[in-house]
N, C-alpha and C positions, 0 to 999 in steps of 0.2 A: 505288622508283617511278622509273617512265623518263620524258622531255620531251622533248619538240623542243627544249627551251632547254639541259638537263640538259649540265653540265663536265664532266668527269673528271680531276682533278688528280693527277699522279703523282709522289710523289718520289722522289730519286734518280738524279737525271740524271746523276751519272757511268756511268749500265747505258745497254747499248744496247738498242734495245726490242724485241728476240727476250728479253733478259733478264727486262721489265719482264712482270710476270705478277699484272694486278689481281685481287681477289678477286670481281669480278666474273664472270669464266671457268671460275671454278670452276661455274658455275649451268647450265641447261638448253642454252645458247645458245655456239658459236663466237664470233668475232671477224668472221668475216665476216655472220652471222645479228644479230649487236648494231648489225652497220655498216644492213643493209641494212633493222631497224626503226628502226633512229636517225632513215635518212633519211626511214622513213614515217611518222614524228614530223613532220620538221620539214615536210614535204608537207603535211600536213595543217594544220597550223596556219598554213601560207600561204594555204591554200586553200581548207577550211574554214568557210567560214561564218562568219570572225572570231570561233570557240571559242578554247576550249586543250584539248589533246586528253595524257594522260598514260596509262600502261601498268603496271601493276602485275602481279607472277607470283610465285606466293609463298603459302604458305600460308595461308590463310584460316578464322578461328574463328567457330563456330557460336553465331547462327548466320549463315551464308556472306551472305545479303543484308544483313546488318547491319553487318557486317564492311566491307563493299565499300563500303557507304555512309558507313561511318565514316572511313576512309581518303577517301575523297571530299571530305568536311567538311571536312578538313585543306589541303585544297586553293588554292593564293595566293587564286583567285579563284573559288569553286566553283557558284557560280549562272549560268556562259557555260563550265564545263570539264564534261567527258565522260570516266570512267575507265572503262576494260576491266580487271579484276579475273581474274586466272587462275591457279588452284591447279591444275596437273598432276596431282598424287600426290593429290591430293582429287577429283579429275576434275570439276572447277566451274568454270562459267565466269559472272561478270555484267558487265553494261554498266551503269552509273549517271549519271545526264545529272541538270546541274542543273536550276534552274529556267529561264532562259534556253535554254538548251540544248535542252531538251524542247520548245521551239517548234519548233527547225529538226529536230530528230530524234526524232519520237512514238514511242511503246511499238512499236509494229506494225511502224515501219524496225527499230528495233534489235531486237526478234524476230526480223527476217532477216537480221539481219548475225550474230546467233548462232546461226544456222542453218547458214550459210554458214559460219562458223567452226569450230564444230564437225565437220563434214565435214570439214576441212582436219586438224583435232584428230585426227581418227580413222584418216586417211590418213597420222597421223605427223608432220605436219609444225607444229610447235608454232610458230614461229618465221611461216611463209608465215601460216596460221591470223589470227594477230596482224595483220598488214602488209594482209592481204585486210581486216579490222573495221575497221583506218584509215583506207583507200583507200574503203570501202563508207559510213563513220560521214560521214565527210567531204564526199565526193559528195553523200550524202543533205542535210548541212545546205547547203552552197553552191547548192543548186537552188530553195533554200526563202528 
């Protein structure tokens, strides 16, 4: 799972960091595509709504809404956080808003922001997709 708060601690700092190659990298996403939801992490949680907004991409077990909601639960504070859940290779996408949360963000906004999402999904762009749900999830709770 990704945050706006989320570290990355790397050891071995005698490498230079063209050497340093987390296991991170290995997954869907560049280094400049991790930079540029990083920062739609931490945008959102400034701006927001006073949620916590987290990112999850990764396979997901059926079945998928139970799943998403399960990783949700897990969450520091999960009745004011909002996860976007997204399996690629399952081609699923959910949003799960807690209780809090579901005040600033009803069923009907986030049906459009995975709507919006999806287009993006389908245009290829796995990474923009994501960064559009946080810019749009965001938006939606700070107006409310």
């Amino acid at each position: 799972m990704a945050s706006g708060n989320q570290v990355v601690i790397v050891e071995g700092v005698d490498k230079s960091p063209e050497e340093v190659q987390p296991a991170v990298l290995e997954g869907p996403f560049d280094t400049r595509e991790l930079l540029h939801i990083d920062e739609a992490l931490s945008v959102a949680e400034r701006d927001g709504g006073g949620l916590h907004y987290s990112v999850y991409v990764g396979p997901l077990h059926d079945p998928v809404r139970g799943a998403a909601e399960a990783l949700h639960d897990k969450l520091a504070d999960p009745d004011r956080s909002i996860l976007i859940a997204v399996s690629p290779e399952q081609r699923q996408l959910e949003i799960v808003t807690g209780k809090l949360a579901q005040e600033k963000i009803p069923d009907r906004s986030a049906a459009l922001v995975v709507f919006s999402m999806e287009a993006a999904f389908g245009a290829g762009q796995l990474a923009g997709g994501i960064i559009t749900g946080l810019r749009m999830l965001a938006e939606t709770a700070a107006s409310r």
